[in-house]
C-alpha positions as CSV (number, residue, x, y, z in Angstrom):
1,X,-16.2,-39.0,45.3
2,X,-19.1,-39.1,42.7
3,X,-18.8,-39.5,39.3
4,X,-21.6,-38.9,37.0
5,X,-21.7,-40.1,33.3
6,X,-24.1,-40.7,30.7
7,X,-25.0,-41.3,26.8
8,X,-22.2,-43.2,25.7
9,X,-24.7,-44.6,23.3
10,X,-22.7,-47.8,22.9
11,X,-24.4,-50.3,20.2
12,X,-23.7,-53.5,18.6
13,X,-22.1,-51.7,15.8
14,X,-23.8,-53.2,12.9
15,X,-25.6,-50.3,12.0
16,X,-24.3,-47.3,13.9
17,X,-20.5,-47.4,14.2
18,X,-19.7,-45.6,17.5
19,X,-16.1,-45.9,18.6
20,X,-14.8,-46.7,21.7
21,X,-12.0,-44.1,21.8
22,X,-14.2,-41.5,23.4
23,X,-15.0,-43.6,26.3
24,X,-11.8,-45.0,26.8
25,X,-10.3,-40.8,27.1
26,X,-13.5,-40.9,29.4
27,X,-11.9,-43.4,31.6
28,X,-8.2,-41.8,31.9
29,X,-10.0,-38.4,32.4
30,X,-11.9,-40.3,35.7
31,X,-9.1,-41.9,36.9
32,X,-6.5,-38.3,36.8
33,X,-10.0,-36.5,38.2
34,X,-9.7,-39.3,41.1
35,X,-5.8,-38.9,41.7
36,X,-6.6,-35.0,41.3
37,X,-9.3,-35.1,44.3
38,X,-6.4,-36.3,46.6
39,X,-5.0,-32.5,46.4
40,X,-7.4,-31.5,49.6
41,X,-8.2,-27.6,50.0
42,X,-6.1,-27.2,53.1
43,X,-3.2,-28.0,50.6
44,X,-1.9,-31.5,51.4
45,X,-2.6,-34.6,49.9
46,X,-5.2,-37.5,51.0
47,X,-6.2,-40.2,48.5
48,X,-10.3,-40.0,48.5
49,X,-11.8,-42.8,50.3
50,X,-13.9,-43.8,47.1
51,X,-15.3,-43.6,43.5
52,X,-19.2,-43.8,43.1
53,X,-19.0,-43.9,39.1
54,X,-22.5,-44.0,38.2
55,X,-23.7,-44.3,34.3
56,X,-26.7,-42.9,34.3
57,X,-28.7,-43.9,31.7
58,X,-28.0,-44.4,27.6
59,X,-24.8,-45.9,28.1
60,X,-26.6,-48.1,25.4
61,X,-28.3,-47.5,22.3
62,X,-30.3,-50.8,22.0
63,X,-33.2,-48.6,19.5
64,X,-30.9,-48.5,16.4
65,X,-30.5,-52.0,15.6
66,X,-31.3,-54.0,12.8
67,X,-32.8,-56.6,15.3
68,X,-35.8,-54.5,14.7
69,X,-36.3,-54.9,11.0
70,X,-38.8,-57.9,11.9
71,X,-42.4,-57.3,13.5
72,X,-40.9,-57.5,17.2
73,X,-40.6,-53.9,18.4
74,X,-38.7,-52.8,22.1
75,X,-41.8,-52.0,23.9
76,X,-44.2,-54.6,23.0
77,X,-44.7,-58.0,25.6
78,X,-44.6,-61.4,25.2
79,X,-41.6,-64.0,24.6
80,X,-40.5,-62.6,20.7
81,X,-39.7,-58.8,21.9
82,X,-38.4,-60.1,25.2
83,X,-36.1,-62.3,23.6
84,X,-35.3,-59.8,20.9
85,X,-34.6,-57.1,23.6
86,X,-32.3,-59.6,25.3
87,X,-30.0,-60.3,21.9
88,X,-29.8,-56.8,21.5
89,X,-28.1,-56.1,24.6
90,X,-25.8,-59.2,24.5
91,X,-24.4,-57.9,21.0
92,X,-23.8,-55.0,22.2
93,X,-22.4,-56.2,25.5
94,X,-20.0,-58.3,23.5
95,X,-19.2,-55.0,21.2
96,X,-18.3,-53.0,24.1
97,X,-16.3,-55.7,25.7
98,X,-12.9,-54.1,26.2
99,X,-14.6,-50.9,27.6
100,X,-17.1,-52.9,30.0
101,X,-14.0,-55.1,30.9
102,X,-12.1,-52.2,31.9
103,X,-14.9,-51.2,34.2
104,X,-15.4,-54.9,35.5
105,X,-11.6,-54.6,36.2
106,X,-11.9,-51.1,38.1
107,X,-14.9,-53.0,40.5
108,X,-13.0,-56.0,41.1
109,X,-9.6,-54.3,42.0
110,X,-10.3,-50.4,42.5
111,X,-7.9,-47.7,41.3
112,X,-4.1,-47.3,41.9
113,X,-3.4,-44.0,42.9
114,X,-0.3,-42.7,44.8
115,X,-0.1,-43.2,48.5
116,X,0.4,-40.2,51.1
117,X,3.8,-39.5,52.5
118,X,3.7,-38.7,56.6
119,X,4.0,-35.0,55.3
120,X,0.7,-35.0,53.3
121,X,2.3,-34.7,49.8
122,X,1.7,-37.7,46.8
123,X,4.4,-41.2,47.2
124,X,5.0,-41.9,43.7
125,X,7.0,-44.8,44.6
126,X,4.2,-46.3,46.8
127,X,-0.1,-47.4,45.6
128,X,-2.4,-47.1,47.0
129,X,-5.9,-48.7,45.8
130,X,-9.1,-46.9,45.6
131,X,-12.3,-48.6,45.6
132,X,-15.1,-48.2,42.9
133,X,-18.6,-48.9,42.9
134,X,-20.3,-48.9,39.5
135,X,-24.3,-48.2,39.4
136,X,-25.7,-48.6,35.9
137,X,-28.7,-46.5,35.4
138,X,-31.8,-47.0,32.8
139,X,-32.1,-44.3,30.0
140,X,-34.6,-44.0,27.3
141,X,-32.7,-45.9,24.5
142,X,-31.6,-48.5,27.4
143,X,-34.8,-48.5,28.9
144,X,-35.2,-52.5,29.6
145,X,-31.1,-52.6,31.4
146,X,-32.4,-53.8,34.6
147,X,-34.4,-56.8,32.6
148,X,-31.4,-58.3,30.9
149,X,-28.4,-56.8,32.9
150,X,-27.9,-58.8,36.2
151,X,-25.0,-57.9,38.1
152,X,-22.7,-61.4,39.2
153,X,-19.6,-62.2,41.7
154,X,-17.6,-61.6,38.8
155,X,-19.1,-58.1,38.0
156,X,-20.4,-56.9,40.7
157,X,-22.5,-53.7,40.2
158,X,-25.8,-51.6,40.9
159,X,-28.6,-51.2,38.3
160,X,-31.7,-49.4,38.6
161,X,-33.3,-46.1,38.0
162,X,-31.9,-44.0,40.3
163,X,-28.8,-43.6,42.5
164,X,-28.6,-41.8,45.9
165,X,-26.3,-41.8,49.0
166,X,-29.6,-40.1,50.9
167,X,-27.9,-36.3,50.1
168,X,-28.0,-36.4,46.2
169,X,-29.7,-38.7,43.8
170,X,-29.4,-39.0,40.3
171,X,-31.9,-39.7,37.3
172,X,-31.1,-39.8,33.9
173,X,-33.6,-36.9,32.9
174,X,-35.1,-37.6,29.9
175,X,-38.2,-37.5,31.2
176,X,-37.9,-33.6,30.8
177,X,-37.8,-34.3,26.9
178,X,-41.6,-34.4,25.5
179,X,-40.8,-36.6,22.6
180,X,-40.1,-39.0,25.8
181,X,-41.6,-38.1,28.2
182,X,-45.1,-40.0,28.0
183,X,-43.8,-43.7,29.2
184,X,-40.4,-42.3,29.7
185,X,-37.9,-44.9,30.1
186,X,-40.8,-47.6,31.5
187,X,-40.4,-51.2,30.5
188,X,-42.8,-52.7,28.0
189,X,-44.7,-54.4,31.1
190,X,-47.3,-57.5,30.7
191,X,-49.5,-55.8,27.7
192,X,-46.9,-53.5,25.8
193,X,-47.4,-49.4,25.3
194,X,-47.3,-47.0,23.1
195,X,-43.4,-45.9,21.8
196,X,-42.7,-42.4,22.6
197,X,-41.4,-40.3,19.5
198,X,-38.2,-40.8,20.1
199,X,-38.4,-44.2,20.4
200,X,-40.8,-44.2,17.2
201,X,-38.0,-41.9,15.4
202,X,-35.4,-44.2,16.3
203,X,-37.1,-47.8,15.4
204,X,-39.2,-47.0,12.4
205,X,-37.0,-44.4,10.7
206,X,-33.3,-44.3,11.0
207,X,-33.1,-48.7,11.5
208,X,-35.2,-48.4,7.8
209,X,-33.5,-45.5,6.3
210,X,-30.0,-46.9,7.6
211,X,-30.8,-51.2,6.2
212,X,-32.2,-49.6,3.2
213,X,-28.5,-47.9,2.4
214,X,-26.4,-50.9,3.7
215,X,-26.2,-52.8,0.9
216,X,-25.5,-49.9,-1.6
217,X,-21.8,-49.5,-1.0
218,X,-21.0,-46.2,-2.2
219,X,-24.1,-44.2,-0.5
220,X,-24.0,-46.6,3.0
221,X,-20.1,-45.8,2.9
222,X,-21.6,-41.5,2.8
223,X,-24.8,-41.9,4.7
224,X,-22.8,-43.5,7.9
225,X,-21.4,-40.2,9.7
226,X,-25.3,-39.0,9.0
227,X,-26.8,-42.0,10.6
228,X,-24.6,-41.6,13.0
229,X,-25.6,-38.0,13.8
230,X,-29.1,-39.0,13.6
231,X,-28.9,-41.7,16.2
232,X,-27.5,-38.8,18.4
233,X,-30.6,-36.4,17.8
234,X,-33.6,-35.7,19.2
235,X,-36.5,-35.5,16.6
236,X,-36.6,-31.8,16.3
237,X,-33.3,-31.3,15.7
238,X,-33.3,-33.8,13.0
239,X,-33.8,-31.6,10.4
240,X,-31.8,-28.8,10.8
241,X,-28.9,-31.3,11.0
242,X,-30.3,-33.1,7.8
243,X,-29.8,-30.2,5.9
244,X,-26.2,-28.9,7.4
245,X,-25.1,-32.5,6.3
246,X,-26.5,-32.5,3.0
247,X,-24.6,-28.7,2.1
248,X,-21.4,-30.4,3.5
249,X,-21.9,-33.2,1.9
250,X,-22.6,-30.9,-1.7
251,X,-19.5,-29.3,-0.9
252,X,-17.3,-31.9,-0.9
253,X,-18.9,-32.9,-3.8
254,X,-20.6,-35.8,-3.4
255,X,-23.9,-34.4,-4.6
256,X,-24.6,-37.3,-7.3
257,X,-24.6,-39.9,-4.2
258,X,-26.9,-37.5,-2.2
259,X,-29.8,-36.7,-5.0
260,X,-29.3,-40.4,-6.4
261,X,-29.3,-42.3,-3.6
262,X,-29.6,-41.2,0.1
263,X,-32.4,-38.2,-0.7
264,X,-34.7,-40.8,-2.1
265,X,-34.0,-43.5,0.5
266,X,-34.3,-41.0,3.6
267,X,-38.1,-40.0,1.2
268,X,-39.3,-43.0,1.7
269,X,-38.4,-43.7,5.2
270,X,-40.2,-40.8,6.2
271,X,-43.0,-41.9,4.7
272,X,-42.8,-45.1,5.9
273,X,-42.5,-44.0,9.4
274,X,-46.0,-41.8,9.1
275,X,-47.7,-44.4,8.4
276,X,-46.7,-46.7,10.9
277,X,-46.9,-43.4,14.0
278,X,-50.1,-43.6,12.2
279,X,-50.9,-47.2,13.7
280,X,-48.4,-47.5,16.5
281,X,-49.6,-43.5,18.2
282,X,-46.3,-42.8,19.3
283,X,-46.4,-40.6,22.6
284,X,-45.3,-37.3,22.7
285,X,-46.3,-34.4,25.8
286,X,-47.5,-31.6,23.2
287,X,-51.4,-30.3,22.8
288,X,-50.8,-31.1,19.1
289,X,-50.3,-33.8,16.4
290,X,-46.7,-33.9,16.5
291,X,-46.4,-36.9,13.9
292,X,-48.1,-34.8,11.5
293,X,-46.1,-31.6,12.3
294,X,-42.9,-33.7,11.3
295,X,-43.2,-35.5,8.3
296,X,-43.3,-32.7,6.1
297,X,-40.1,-30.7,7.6
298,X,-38.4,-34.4,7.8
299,X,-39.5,-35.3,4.4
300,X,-38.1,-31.8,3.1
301,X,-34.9,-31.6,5.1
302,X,-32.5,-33.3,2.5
303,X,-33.7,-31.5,-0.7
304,X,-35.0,-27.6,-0.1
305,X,-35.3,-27.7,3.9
306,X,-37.8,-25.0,4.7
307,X,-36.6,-23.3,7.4
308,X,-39.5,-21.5,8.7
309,X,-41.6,-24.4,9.1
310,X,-38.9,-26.2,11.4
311,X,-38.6,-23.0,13.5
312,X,-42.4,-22.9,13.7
313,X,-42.2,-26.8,14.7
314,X,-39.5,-26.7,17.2
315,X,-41.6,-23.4,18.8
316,X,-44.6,-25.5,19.1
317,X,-42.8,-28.0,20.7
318,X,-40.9,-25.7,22.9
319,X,-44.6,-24.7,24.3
320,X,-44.2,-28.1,26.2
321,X,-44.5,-27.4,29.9
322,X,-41.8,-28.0,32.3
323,X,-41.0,-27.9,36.0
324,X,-39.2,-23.8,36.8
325,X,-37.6,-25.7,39.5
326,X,-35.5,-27.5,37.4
327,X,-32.0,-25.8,36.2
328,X,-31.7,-27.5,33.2
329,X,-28.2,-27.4,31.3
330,X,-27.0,-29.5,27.9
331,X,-29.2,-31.8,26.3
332,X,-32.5,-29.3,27.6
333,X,-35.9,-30.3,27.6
334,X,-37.6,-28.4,24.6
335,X,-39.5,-26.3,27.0
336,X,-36.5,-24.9,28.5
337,X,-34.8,-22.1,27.2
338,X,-30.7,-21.6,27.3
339,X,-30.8,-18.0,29.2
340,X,-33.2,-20.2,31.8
341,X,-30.3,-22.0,33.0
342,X,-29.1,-21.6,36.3
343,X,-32.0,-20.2,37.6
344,X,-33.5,-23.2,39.4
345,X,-33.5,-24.4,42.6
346,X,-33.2,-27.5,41.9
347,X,-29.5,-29.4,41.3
348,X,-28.7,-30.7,37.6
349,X,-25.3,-32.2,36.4
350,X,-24.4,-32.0,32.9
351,X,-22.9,-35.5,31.4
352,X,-23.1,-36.9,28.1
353,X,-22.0,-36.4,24.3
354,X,-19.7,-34.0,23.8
355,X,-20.5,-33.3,20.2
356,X,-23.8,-33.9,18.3
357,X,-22.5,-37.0,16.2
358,X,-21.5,-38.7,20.2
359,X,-17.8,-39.4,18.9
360,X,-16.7,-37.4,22.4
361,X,-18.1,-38.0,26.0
362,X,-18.1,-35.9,28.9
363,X,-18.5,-37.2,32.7
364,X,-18.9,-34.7,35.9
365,X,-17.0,-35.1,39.3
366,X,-19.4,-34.0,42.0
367,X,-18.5,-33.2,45.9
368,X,-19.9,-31.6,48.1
369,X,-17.7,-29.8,51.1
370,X,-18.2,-29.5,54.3
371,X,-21.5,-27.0,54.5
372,X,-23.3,-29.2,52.1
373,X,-22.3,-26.9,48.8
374,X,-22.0,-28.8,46.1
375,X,-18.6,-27.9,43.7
376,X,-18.0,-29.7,40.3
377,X,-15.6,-30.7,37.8
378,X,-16.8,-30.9,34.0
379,X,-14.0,-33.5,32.2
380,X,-14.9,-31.9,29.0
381,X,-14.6,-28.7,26.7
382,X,-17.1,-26.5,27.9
383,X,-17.7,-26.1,24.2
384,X,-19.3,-29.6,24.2
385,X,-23.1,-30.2,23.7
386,X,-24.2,-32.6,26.5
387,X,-27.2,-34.6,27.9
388,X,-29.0,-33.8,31.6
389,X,-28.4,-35.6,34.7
390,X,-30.5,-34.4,37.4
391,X,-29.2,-34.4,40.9
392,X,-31.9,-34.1,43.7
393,X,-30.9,-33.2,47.4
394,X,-33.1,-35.4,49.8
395,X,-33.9,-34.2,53.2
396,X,-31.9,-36.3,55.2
397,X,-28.5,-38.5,54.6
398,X,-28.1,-42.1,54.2
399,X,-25.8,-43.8,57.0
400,X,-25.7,-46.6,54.8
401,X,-24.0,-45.0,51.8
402,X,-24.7,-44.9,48.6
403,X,-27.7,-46.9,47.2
404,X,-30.1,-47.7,44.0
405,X,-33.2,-46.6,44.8
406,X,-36.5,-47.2,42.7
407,X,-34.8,-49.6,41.5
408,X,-37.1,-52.0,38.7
């Protein structure tokens, strides 16, 4: 039984606040999904043999982080951003320590489920343990997992870039995103690169915008849900969110806060940030400036967002070629339409955020039967907005089982 999960976006909580709660529902929903496989289609009951749960990729948010306030930036080399890197992910190792523990705990002793009775139906009074195997795969805001993250005795697991059992693989997919897909997900190397936009977004405009509000007590205690939000948006859709906060926020009237405080602060961070995409050339797979097309519709989204000129910016970046293979669903590359999906002939598994501020999660249960047909199970509300997974079908099977493959 596979289990495919991703963007649980965990971080060391000092400046994004992202609650366990969804993940830990994640978790019950795997383990009923797991007893719920035992139901076979010839109608009796067999516990499954064993759970491949594989996280693949942004189970971390290691971008927003105050740790990169100082000169040290996540894709640069040398000892400083290494070692920053490295504190980053121990922080928010020791953040997420119940929820990792609970997965640690599912590796080292499997799953209880019920045991079969001699005429195929569930033994409540009787366990039976199912065996797990975790694979943790490298996203773009976890991008350097496999440099700090090495598995032990005590927690044994896979990391890597890719998981496959030699029938279906699994990538995160972000490299179908533009604003990462120049350098997508790549470590920092010997000599550094570029940031991709995201990356550039993340770093050198919400960590500023989101320090500069912390110590105000009354705007940090408003502008959290929207930092939040932000940290769970790709650039594009930054401003149209911007400006649905900002009317709620009016509504509820908090408007003084807003115009007096957060407008202002989220001003200059905007213009902070073009200056320094200006030095750092963050990378972006568009035939245009795409910097240059953003600063303006950023910089207006909190006071009169013009809507017109983020339509004609999202287009543009929507013009961003793709592969037609791909069947694309969720969290969809910007050169990938909605009514597109389906139509591929390629395999992709939706997992991921189940809402846009990443408070809800989502996981998929993939199987494939007995002519190689692959059926699914989505443990979420299909109303839920959710990031790609892709799932590739190599020619031929792995006696061996499942595997991490290109792994760093």
């Amino acid at each position: 039984m596979l289990v495919v999960a991703s963007n649980w976006g965990l971080s060391d909580g000092r400046l994004v606040s992202r609650p366990a709660g969804g993940c830990e529902w994640l978790l019950t929903a795997i383990h009923r999904a797991v007893m719920r496989s035992g139901f076979r289609r010839d109608g009796r009951y067999r516990p499954v043999d064993g759970v491949d749960l594989v996280l693949a990729g942004d189970t971390f948010d290691w971008l927003v982080s105050d740790a990169w306030c100082g000169g040290a930036r996540p894709w640069q080399a040398g000892r400083g951003a290494r070692a920053v890197r490295r504190a980053v992910a121990i922080q928010t190792l020791w953040a997420a320590r119940r929820l990792m523990g609970r997965l640690a705990r599912w590796v080292r002793c499997g799953l209880p489920v019920s045991a079969a009775d001699a005429r195929g139906r569930p033994d409540w009074a009787a366990r039976q343990i199912v065996p797990v195997r975790l694979t943790l795969l490298a996203g773009d805001r976890d991008f350097w997992l496999t440099e700090v993250v090495t598995p032990t005795s005590r927690h044994p697991f896979s990391a890597g870039l890719r998981w496959s059992d030699g029938m279906l693989s699994v990538r995160h997919g972000h490299d179908l995103d533009p604003a990462c897909h120049i350098e997508a997900g790549s470590a920092a190397g010997s000599y550094g690169r570029p940031p991709t936009l995201a990356e550039s977004v993340a770093v050198d405009l919400l960590v500023p915008f989101a320090v500069a509000l912390r110590s105000r007590g009354t705007a940090w205690h408003a502008a959290r849900p929207l930092i939040r939000l932000l940290a769970a948006s790709r650039p594009v859709d930054i401003p149209r969110r911007l400006a649905a906060w900002a009317a709620a926020v009016v509504d509820s009237g908090t408007a003084d806060v807003l115009r007096s405080s957060i407008e202002p602060a989220w001003r200059r961070a905007v213009d902070a940030w073009g200056e320094a995409a200006r030095r750092s050339a963050p990378g972006c797979a568009v035939e245009f400036d795409a910097v240059a097309a953003l600063v303006p519709v950023l910089g207006a989204a909190l006071g009169r967002p013009d809507d017109a000129a983020a339509a004609a910016v999202e287009q543009r970046l929507a013009a961003a070629d793709h592969d037609p293979g791909m069947d694309v669903l969720g969290h969809q590359p910007w050169g990938c339409l909605p009514q597109s999906a389906g139509k591929g002939c390629g395999d992709v598994v939706v997992a991921g955020r189940g809402s846009a501020a990443g408070d809800h999660h989502a996981a998929v249960v993939v199987g494939v039967d007995a002519g190689g047909r692959l059926h699914r199970e989505r443990l979420e509300s299909a109303a839920g907005a959710s990031a790609v997974v892709t799932i590739d079908r190599p020619q031929a099977r792995c006696p061996v089982g499942g595997r991490v493959v290109d792994a760093a």
